[in-house]
Each structure stands twice: as C-alpha cells, then as structure tokens.
C-alpha positions in Angstrom: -20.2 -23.1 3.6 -19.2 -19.8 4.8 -21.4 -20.6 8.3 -19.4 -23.6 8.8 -16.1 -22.1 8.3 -16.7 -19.3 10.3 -17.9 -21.1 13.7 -14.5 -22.9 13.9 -12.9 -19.4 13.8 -15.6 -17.7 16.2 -15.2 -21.0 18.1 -11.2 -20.3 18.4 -11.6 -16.5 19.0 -14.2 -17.0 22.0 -11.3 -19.2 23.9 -9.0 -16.0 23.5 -6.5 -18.0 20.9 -5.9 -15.6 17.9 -4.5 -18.5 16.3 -6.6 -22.1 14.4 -4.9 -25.2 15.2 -3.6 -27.9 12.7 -7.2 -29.5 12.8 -9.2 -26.2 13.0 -7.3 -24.8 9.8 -7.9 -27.8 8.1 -11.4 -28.2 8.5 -11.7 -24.4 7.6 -9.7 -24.9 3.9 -11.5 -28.3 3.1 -15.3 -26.5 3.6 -13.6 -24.3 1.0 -13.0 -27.0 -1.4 -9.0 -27.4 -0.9 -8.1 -30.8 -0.2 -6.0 -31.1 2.9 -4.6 -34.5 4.5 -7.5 -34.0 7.0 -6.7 -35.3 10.6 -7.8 -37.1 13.1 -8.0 -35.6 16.9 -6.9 -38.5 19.7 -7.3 -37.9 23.0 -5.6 -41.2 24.3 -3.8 -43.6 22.7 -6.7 -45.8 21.7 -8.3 -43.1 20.0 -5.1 -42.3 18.3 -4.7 -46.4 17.2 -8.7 -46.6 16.0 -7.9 -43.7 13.8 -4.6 -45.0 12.3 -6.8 -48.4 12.3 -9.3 -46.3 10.0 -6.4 -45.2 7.8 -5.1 -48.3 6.9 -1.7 -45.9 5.9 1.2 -44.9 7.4 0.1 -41.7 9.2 1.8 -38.5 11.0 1.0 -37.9 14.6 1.3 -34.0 15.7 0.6 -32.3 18.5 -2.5 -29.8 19.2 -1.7 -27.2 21.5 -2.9 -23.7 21.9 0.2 -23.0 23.3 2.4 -24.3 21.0 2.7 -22.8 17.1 5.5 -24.1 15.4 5.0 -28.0 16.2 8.3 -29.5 14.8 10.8 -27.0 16.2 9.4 -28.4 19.5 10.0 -31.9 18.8 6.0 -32.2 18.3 5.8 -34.1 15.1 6.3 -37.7 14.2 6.1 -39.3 10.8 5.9 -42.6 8.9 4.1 -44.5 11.9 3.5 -47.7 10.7 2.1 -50.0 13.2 -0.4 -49.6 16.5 2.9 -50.2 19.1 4.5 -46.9 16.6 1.4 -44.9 16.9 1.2 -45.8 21.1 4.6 -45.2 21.7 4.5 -41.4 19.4 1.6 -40.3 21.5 3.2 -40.9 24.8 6.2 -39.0 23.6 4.1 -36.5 22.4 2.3 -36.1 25.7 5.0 -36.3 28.0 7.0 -33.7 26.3 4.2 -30.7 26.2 3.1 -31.9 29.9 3.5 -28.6 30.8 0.8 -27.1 27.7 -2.7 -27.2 27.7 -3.1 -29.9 25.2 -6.2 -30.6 22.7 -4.7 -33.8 21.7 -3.0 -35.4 19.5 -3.5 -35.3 15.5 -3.0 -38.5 13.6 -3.2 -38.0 9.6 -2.1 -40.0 6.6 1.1 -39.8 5.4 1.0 -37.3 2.2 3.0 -39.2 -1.1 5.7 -37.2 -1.9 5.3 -34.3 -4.5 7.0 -31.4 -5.5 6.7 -29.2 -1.9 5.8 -25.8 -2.3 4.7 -23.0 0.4 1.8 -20.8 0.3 1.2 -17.8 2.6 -0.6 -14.9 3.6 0.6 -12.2 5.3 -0.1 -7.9 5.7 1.9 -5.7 4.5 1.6 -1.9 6.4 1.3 0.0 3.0 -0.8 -2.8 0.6 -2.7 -4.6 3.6 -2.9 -8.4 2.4 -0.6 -9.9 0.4 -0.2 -13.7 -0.7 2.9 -15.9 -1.1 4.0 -18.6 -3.3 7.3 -20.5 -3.6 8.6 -24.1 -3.7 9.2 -25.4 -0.2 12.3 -26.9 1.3 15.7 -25.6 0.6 14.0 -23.1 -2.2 12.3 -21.5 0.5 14.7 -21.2 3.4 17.9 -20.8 1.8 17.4 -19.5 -2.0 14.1 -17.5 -0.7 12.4 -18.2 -4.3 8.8 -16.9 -3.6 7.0 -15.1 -5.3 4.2 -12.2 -4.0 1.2 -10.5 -5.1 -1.6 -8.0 -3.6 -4.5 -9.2 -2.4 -6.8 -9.7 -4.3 -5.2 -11.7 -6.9 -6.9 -12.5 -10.8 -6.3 -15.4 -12.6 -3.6 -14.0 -14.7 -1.8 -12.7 -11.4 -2.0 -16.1 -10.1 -0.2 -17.0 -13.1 2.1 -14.8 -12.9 2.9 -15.8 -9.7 3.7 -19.7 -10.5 6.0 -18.9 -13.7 8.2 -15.9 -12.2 9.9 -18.1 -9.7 13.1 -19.6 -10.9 12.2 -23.0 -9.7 9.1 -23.1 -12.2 10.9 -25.5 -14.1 10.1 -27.6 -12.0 6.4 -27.0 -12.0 6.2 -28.4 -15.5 8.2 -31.3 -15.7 11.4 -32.2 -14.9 13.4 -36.1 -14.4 9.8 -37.7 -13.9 8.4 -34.8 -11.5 5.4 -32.6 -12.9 3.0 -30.1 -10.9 -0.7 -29.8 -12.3 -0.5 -25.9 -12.6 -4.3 -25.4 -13.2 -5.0 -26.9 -9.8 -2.3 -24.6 -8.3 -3.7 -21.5 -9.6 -7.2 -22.7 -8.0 -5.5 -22.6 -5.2 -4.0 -19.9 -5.0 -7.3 -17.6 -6.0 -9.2 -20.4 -3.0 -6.5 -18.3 -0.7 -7.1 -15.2 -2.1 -11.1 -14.8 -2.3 -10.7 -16.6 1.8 -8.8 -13.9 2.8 -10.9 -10.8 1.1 -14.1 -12.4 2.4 -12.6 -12.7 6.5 -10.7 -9.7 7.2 -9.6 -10.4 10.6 -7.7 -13.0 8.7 -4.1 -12.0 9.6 -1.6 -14.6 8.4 -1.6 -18.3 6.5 1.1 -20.8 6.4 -0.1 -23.7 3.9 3.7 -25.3 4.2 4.3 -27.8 3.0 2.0 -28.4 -0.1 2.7 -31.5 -1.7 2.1 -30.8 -5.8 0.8 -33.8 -7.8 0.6 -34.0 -11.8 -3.1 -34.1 -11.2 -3.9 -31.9 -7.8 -2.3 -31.5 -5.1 -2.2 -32.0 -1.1 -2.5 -29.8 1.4 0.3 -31.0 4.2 0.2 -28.8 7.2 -1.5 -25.3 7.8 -1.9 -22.7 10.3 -4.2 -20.0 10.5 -3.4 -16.6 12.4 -6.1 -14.2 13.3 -6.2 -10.7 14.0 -8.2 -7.2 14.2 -10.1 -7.0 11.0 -8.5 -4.8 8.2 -10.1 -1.3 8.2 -11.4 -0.4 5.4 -9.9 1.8 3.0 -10.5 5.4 3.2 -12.6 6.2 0.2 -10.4 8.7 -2.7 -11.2 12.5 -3.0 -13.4 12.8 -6.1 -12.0 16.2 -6.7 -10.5 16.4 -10.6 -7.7 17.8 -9.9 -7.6 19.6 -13.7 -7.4 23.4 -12.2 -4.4 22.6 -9.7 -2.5 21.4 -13.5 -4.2 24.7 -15.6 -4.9 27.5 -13.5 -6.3 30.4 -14.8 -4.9 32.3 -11.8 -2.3 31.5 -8.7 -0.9 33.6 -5.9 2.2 33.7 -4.6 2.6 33.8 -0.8 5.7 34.7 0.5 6.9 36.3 -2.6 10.0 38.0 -2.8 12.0 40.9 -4.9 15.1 39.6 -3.1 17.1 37.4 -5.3 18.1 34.3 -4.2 15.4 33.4 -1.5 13.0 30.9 -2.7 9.5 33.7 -3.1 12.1 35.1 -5.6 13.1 32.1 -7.1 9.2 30.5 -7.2 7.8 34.1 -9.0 10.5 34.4 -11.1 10.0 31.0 -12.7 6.4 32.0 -13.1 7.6 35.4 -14.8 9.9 34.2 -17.0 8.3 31.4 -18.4 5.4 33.4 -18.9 2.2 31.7 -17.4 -0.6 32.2 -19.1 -2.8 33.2 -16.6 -2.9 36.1 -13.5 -0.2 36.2 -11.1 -0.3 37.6 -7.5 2.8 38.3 -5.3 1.4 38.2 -1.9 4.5 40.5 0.3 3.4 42.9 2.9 6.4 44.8 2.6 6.6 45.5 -1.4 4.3 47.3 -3.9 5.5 45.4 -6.8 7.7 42.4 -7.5 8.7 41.2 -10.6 7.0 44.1 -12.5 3.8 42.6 -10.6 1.8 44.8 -8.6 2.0 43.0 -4.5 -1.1 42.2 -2.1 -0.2 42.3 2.0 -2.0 38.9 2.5 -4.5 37.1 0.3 -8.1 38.2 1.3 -7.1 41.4 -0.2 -6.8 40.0 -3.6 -9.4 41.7 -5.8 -10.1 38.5 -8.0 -10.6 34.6 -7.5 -7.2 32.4 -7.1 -7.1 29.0 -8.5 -3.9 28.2 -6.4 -2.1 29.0 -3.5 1.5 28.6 -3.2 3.0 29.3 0.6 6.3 29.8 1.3 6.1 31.1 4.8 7.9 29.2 7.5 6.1 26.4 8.9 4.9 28.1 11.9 2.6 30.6 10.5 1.2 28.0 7.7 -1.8 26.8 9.1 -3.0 30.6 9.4 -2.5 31.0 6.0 -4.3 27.7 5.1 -6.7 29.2 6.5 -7.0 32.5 5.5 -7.1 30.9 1.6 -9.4 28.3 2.5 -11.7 31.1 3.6 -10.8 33.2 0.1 -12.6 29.8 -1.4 -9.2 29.0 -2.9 -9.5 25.6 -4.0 -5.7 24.3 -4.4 -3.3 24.7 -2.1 0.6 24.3 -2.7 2.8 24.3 0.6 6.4 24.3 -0.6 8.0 25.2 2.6 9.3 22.9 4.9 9.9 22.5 8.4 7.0 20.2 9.2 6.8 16.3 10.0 10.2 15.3 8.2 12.3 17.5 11.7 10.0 15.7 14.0 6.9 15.4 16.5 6.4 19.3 16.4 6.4 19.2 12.6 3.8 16.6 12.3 1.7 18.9 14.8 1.7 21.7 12.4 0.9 19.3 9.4 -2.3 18.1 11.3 -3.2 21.4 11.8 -3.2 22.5 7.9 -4.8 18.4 7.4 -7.8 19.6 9.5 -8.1 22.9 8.1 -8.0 22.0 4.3 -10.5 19.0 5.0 -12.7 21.0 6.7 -13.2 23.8 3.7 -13.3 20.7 1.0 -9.9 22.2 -0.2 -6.7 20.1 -2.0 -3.5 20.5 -0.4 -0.2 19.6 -2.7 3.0 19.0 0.3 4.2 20.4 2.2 8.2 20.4 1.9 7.8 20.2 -1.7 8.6 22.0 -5.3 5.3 22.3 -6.4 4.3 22.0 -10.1 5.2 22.5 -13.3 3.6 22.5 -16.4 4.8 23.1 -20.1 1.5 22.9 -21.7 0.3 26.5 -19.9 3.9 27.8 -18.8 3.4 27.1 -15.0 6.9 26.5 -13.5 6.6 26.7 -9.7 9.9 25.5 -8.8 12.3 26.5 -5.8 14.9 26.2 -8.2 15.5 28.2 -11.0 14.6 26.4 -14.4 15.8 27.2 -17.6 14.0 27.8 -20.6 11.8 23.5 -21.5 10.1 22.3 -24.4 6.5 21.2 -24.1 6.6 17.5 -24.3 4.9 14.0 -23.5 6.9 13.1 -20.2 5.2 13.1 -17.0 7.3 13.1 -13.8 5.7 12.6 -10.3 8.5 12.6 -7.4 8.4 12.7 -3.8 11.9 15.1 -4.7 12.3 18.4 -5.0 15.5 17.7 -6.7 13.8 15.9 -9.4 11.9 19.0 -10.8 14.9 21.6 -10.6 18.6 20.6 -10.6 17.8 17.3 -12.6 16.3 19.2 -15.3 19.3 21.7 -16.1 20.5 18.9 -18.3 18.1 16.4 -19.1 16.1 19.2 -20.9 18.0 19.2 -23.5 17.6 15.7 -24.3 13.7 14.5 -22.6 10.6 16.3 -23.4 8.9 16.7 -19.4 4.8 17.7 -20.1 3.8 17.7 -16.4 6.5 17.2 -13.3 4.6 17.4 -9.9 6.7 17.4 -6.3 4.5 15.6 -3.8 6.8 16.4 -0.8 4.7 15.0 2.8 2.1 14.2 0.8 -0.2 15.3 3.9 -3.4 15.5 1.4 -2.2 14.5 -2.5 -0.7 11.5 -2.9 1.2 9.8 -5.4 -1.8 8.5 -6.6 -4.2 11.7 -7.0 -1.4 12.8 -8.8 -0.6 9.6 -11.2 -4.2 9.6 -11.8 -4.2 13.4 -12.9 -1.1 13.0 -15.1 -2.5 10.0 -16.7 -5.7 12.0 -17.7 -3.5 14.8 -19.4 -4.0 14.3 -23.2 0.0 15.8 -23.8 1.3 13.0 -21.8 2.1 9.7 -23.2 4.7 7.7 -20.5 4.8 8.5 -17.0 7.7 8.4 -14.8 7.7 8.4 -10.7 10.3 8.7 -7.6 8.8 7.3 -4.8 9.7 6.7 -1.7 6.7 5.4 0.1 3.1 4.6 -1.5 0.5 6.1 0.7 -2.4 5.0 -1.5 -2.5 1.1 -0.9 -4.3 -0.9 -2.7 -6.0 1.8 -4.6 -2.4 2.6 -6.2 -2.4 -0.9 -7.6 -5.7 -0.1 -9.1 -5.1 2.9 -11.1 -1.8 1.6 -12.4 -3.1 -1.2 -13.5 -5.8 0.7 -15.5 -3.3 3.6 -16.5 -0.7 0.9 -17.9 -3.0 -0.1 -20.3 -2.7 2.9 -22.2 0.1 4.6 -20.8 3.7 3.0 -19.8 4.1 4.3 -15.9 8.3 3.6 -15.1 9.2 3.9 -11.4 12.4 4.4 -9.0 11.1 3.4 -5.6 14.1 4.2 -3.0 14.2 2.8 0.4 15.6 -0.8 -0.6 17.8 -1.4 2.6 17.6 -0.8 6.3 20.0 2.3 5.7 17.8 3.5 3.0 14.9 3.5 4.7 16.7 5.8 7.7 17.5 8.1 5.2 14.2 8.1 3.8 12.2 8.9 7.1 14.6 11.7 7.8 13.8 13.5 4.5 9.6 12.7 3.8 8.8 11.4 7.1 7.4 8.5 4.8 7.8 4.6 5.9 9.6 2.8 3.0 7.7 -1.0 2.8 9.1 -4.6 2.5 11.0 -3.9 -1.1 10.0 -7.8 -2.4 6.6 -6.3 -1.8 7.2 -3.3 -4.0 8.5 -5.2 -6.7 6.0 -7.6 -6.4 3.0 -4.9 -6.7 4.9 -3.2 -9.4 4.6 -6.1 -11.7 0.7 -7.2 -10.5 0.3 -3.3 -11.9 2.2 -3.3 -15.1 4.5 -1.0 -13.6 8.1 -1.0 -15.0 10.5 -0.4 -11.7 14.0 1.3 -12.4 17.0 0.5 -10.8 18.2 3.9 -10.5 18.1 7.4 -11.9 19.4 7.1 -14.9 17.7 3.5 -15.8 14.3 5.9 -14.7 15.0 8.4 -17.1 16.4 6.4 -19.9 13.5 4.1 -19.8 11.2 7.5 -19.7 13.2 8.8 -22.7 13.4 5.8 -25.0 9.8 5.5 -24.6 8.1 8.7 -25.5 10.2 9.2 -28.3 9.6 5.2 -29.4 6.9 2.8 -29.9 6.9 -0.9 -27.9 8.7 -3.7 -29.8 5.6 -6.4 -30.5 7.9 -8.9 -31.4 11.1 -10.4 -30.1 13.5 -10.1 -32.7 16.0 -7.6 -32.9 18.3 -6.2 -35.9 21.7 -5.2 -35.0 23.4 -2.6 -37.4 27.2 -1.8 -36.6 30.5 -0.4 -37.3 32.2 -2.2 -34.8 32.2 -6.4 -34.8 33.2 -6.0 -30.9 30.3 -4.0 -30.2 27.6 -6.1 -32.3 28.9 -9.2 -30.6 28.2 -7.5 -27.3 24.8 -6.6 -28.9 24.0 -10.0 -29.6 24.9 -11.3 -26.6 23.3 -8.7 -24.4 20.0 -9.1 -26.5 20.0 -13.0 -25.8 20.3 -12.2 -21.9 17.4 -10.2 -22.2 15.1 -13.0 -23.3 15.2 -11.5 -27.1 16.7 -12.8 -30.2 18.6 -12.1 -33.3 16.1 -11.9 -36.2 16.2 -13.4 -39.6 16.0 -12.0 -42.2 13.6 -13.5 -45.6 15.5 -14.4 -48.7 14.5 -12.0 -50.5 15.7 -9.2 -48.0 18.9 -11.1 -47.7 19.5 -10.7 -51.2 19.0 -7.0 -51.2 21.1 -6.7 -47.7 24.1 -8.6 -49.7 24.0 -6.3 -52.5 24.5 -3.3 -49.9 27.3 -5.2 -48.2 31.2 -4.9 -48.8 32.7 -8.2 -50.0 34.5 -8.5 -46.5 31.3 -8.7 -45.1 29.1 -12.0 -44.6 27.2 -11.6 -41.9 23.9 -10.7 -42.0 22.8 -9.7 -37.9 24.9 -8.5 -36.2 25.6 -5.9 -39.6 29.5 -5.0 -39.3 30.2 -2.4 -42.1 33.1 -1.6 -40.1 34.9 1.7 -40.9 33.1 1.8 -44.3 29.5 2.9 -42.9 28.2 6.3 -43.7 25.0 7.4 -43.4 22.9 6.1 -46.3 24.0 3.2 -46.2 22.7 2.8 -42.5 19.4 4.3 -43.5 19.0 1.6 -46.7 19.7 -1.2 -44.3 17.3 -0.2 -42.1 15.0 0.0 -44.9 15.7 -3.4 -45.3 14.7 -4.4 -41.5 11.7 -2.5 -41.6 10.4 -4.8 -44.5 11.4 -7.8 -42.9 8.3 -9.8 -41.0 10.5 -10.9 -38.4 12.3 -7.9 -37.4 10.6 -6.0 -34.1 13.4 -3.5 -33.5 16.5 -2.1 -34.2 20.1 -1.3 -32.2 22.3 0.9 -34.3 26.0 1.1 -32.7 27.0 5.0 -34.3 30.6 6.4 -34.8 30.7 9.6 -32.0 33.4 11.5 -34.3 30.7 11.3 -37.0 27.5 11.2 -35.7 26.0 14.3 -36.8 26.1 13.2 -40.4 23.7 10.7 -39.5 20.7 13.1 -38.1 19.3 13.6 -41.3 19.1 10.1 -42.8 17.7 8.3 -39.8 15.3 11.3 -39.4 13.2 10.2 -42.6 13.0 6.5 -42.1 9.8 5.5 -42.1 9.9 3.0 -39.2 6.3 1.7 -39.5 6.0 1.1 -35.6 9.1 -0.6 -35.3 11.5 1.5 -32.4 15.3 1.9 -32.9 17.7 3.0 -30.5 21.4 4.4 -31.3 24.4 2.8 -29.4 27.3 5.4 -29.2 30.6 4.7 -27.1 31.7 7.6 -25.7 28.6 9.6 -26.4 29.4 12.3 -23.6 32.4 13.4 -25.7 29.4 14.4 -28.5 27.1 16.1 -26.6 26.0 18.9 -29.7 25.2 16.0 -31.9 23.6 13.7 -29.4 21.0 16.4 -28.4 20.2 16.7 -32.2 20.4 12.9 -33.0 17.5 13.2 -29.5 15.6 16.1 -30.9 15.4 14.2 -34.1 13.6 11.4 -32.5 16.3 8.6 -31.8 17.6 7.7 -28.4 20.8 7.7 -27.8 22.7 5.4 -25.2 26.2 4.3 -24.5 26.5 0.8 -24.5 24.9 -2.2 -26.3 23.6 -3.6 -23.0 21.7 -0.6 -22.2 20.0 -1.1 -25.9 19.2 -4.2 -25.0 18.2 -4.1 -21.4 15.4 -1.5 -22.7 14.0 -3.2 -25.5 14.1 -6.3 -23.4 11.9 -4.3 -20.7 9.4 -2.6 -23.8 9.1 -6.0 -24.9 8.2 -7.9 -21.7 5.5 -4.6 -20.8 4.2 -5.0 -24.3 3.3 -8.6 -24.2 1.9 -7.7 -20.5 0.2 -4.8 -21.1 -1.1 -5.3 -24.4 -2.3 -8.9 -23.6 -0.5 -10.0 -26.9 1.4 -13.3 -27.0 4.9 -13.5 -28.4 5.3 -13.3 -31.9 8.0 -15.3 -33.5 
C-alpha cells in the first residue's frame, strides 16, 4: 500500500509540482483506507459524459491544473450536473476559462449527500514541526475559527480530545436530526496522523470539506502540499544534570567585593545563604571577598569545580568557556548578557561559547540569565539580592531573570520555591533539560514555567506528558500577539510560535497554561499546598450570602457543581445552624461564624460522599482566629481554599493562614476558576472519569 501511494507522489515530484492534484490526493487517501468521493479524469467532453454515464448521480466537475490550487476561487468548480448537455456545457466553461493553464483535465465526481461539513488539515509549525487540524467547515471555520489542534503524532485519546473541545461538538452528536459517527472521525483523524509521520516531505493537507455521516463519513475535496522532508530531531543530551542542582563546589568568575555590581550581588547570595559546599571568588585584583580567599582566573584553583558561574562581559566569555572547559568543569552558568538578544554580533559570541562547550562534552546554563537556586543545599545564584526562603515543593523554570529575584521578595512569604532555574538564551539548556531535571528532584511536587519560546519541539511534549502524570507542570507562555512577540525577540532572541498552537500542545501534554502572573503563581500555590479535587462537587462555607451566591455561580461556570449533602449529614449540619439559616450549600452563618463552628461544618463535608472540595469565604478583620482550627482538620484528600475580600489589608494573618497550609485568595471566582482547572487536570491526568 505504501508503494502505491508513494509513486503518485514521486510521480508529482519528478514533474517539479510540489503540490498532488484533486485526483492524485485522492487516490493517495483511499490506498490508505479513507473513503473519498473518488473522481474521474476527462479529457474531452465525451470522456467527461461516459464517466457521469457510469455514475448514474448528479456529479461535480472540477478542474485539474498544476497551475491552479484553490479551484473555486477561480471559478473552477461546478456542482449538481445533472444531465449529459449539463456536464458538456461545464467542461467547456471549465476549459475555456484556464485556456491559458496547463490543464490535466477535467474531474467529474459524484455529488457527496449532505452531512455535517467539517475540515481537516495538516500544517508545520517552526517550533513543534507537524501539527493537525480539526474543525467543522463552513461559517465555523471561516468566521468563528472553531478548530481545534494537536502535535503530530496524535493518540487515540488526543484524537478525542480534539473532536469534543470545539464548541460546535454539539453537533457531532446529535442535534435537530443531524448526527456525526465520532468513531469513524477519530479513525480519521489518526489515518492523517500515522500518513503524515510515515512521509516527511509531507508539508500541508486540506481535507475540506468532509461531509460527516451518522455511520462514516465522505471525503469531499483534498489537496496535498509537499515539501523538503522534516529533519530529524537532534537527539537530547544524556547528561543528568543532578550536579548543576547539588554542587559540591562552584566558582565565582567575575566576583566582586564591590557592593552593588552583580559578582557582589551573585557571592553574596551564596554567602549568606550559606551553600553547603566550597566557594571560589575568581577576581584578579582581590585576595579575598566575602571573607573568601580569591583565585586570578580559574586554572589556578587548587580543587575540582562542579560549576562555573561567569559574569564577565560578553566579549571575553568564550575565553573563559574555555579556560573551564579545559579545568574539566562540567557545568557552566553564563549570567551575563550582551550576546544574541543586542543583535548579529551577540549571536557570534554565543556560537563561539556553543562550539566550545560541545566540543569539551560540557553543559552550558544561558547566557543572559540569573542562574540557579536551590533551597534544598542553600545555592542561591541570583543577580538579585534574595532574602532569607524556606525549603519547599515549588519548582520554577523561567526564561526571566525577574522571576527568580524581585518576584520572590514577596511571594516568599507566602509559596514554598524548592528549585527556580533562569534559562536566559538558552544557547545549550533548554526549558526542557531543565523541566526534566526539576521533575526528577524528590522535594519538588508541582512545577511552574515562564516561557517565552519552546526550543525543545516535540520532545517537550514528551516529557510533559510523562512528568504530568505524577507531577502538575502550570505554565505562562508570553508572546500571544504580534506586539508581544517584538518584545520577546528583543529581550531572549527567542521566536514566540503560533499561540493556538501553544495552547493546543499544552493540553495534548497535560499542561495547565496560566493566563498571567498571578493565575501562574496562584495555580503553583494552591497546588502544592493542596491535593486535586477527584470529584466535582464543591461545598461552599460563608459569612456573606453575596459572596456564596457568587461562589455558586462562579463554581457552575467552571463546569463544577454544588454538592449535596446525605440525610444524615444534613441533620447534623441543621443542628450547627442558626434558626435564620436554611440553606444548606452555599452555608451563610452570616456575622455569627466563628471559628469552630467553621471547622465542625467542615467536619461535616469531609464525611459527606459527595463533597470533592471546599470554598471557605473568611472575615479579614478576624481571620487570624481561624489559623488554628482549620489547621487540624483532617481533610482526608479533599482540598479547601479560603476566600477573603480584601485580603491585602491582612497581610500578617494571611501569611499564617498560608504557612498553615490553606490558600488564600480574594474572590470566589478565583476559588472557583482553580478548583475548576485541578479538576479538569485530575480527570486528565489521572485517567479517572467523573465522579458524581
């Protein structure tokens, strides 16, 4: 089968066309078993009569030109032909109006019955190579742009992914008399898919339109694009990268004794925090810095280094990559910038220090980054100064500097960061090395990520799909508009990709995107401090009827539900309530709730079967007397986050409500928003289905 298919397209590239015709695309997909409309080639208008003879239908008659891609923009199609003196009269049109093409002829085919019309494509993407398209055709397509995407290659549960995230699924399975025979679709879809992976100088596919059928389907029209066959991925670094995240010793190059330039700022963090292992200031013009005796250039280091850091100016770096390579230094960390972010000169420098490192088998973290930092040995490498950080279960991989220095000054006091790694350039370790390396860390439970570019590909979508299954990975990818991406390649010298794309790989990896900042580090928060919902219903516990009827209604927008209670916990629930009271979720204590009686109600959810996870709406003026009590709850898996308007007001208590365990946000819709996200990544992830 794969002999027959591939002559027509040999056959098409040894006439020069980088393009299959109607005909030549069809006769391809049906010797892969998906069923087309066929067609007919006429040369003259007897051949094209005998063939609508044959038929015995009304057909469609389209022109077959090399020189001619998009038929019916060109007036090249005719449909519903329903006589010989109709089919005579379409193929003269048809031939007197491309007179001027080189013309194979004229294809007559039967007239598809109408169906639910759908699209499916193929085309390449710069950072994820192949990726495949599916939407319902018509005024879906062109005007509402309902499509779905997904990496190449697709499984059978991305396939299905693909069909029910579109907003016109409805449709799909059943609606006023119509009905689509999804099983046949998702053959489809994986036909396209396994096609594509097994011809790689397949470019582009238009199957448009696709009639669907309650049983089947019908392919209507196609086209076939060729191209340079996909390279193949460069194969990943083995190198664990274990040492560049525990050192037992690192060296300092460019270190300083002058406050407030960065070698200061860089050995000082490493000071202060105490590292654990040896540290080596690397000045030529000090003896000591930082109570540390100084080195004039690596090589005369008595002892092995682990890692490098350089902060030299751009310039002079590939020297010193050099010089360490040849110390058999094993981990380099380039923090200063100056290189392919300012332009053509930069990127020179960068291939210099590429060549070097690869030639000496070394890793190379940056450049124009804020290196590492590391709570579980004391390693802060930052530009920035950092303040004292717990050791935690948060890993944070950004393509930022800003991310592991000025960010932290406040969010310490509320997240937990384990690992936080700056990839900068990413001229050798990418986002993926170092998602992979983070994932492996035993202290780190949820992983967080700014990205602005994905320079690993396909073999990103890999590893997060394997890492989600254990461990939640939330990301902010930046770049979403024209103006973004501008910015972006002025600040990485990164590409930002097609952001449907993004999204669209994201989900195929169980990847939870964020839509900004603090939606990152939210998500990041409520996560390693709770567990994943595994059920949809949700108990809503207030002082405020305004703000539990927000709850409610925010929690239904979220594709969640109010849960109900059993009898015999509603009995105990109406013996906690007030007589003014009667419902029983949303909870509204009003004025009257204190702290054990919160704690006792949630009791009450916990026991309750049908309760999955909690929203608490908390008095600001009093939270603090509530610390204690939700502190001892035994929650038995089931994750609760605290609701408090004007929270910023109550800063002291909300750090110790966090450092007791319980999130706290500022509005219901944020509640519900996240446990709507755990819930939909729990049913993914986990492979679990709903329960009710």
């Amino acid at each position: 089968m794969a002999k027959q298919y591939r002559e027509v397209i040999d056959r098409a590239r040894s006439s020069g066309r980088t393009y299959l015709m109607e005909h030549e695309s069809k006769a391809v997909l049906e010797r892969l078993g998906i069923t087309t409309t066929g067609t007919g080639v006429a040369r003259t208008e007897d051949d094209a009569v005998e063939i609508f003879s044959a038929l015995d239908c009304p057909v469609a008659m389209k022109v077959l030109s090399p020189d001619v891609v998009h038929k019916s923009d060109a007036g090249g199609v005719k449909l519903n032909l329903k006589n010989g003196d109709e089919v005579r009269s379409a193929y003269r049109e048809i031939v007197t109006a491309f007179s001027g093409k080189r013309l194979e002829g004229v294809s007559v085919q039967k007239m598809a019955r109408p169906g639910v019309e759908a699209i499916v494509g193929v085309a390449n993407d710069a950072t994820f190579g192949p990726v495949l398209m599916f939407g319902l055709g018509g005024v879906f397509v062109e005007v509402l742009k309902d499509v779905s995407f997904r990496s190449i290659p697709i499984s059978s549960s991305d396939a299905k992914d693909m069909i029910e995230e579109i907003k016109g699924y409805a449709l799909l399975r059943g609606y006023r008399g119509y009905s689509s025979d999804i099983n046949a679709l998702e053959k489809l879809l994986l036909s396209v898919s396994d096609f594509v992976m097994d011809n790689p100088d397949i470019s582009e596919m238009d199957l448009n339109p696709v009639f669907l059928y309650p049983e089947g389907y019908m392919v209507v029209d196609a086209r076939i694009i060729l191209g340079d066959p996909r390279p193949e991925p460069p194969e990943a670094k083995k190198q664990d990268l274990h040492d560049l995240f525990y050192p037992k010793s690192i060296a300092v190059i460019g270190a300083s004794g002058t406050p407030g330039k960065l070698g200061w700022n860089v050995f000082t963090n490493l000071v202060s925090h105490k590292f654990r292992g040896k540290l080596y200031p690397i000045n030529p013009r000090a003896d000591e810095i930082c109570g540390c005796k100084a080195y004039p250039c690596i090589s005369a280091v008595p002892e092995p280094v682990d890692v490098a850091i350089i902060l030299v100016s751009a310039g002079v770096t590939p020297d010193v990559v050099e010089e360490c390579c040849k110390c058999g230094i094993r981990y380099i960390v380039v923090e200063s910038a100056g290189f392919a972010e300012l332009g053509e000169e930069g990127l020179k420098i960068e291939l210099q220090m590429k060549e070097i490192a690869d030639r000496y088998g070394v890793r190379l973290l940056g450049p124009n980054c804020s290196g590492i930092i590391n709570t579980h040995c004391s390693m802060v490498q930052s530009i920035g100064i950092v303040d004292a950080l717990s050791m935690g279960n948060i890993g944070l991989v950004s393509q930022a500097g800003v991310c592991a220095a000025g960010m932290l000054w406040g969010l310490r006091h509320i997240m937990d960061f384990g690992i936080i790694a700056t990839i900068g350039n990413k001229l050798d370790i990418n986002e993926t090395d170092i998602m992979e390396a983070v994932s492996k860390d035993e202290f780190i439970n949820v992983i967080c990520m700014y990205l602005e570019s994905v320079k690993g590909g396909r073999r990103f979508i890999d590893a997060a799909k394997r890492i989600t299954r254990n461990k939640p990975i939330v990301v902010l990818k930046s770049g979403r508009t024209d103006a973004g991406k501008k910015a972006v390649a002025s600040h990485t010298a990164s590409m930002a990709g097609n952001d449907q794309i993004f999204s669209a790989v994201f989900r195929q990896s169980g990847i939870i995107r964020a839509r900004d900042y603090e939606h990152m580090f939210n998500l990041a928060r409520i996560i390693s401090k709770q567990p994943f919902p595994n059920r949809e219903g949700v108990f809503i516990i207030t002082y405020a009827g305004s703000l539990g009827v927000i709850a409610a209604d925010a929690i239904i927008d979220n594709g969640m539900r109010l849960s109900e209670l059993e009898p015999q916990n509603k009995e105990r629930l109406k013996k906690l309530l007030p007589d003014y009271v009667c419902g029983m979720n949303p909870v509204d204590y009003t004025f009257s709730q204190d702290a054990e009686t919160v704690k006792r109600t949630i009791e009450i959810g916990v026991d309750s079967d049908d309760v999955g996870s909690f929203i608490v709406v908390l008095q600001a003026e009093i939270l603090d007397s509530y610390v204690d009590a939700l502190k001892s709850i035994n929650y038995k898996g089931k994750p609760i986050i605290a609701c408090v308007a004007g929270k910023e007001f109550a800063m002291p208590d909300v750090i110790k409500m966090e450092n007791a365990g319980i999130p706290v946000v500022s509005t219901p819709e944020q509640v519900a928003d996240a446990l709507g996200i755990m819930y939909r990544h729990y049913k993914q992830v986990k492979g679990q289905e709903p329960q009710a």
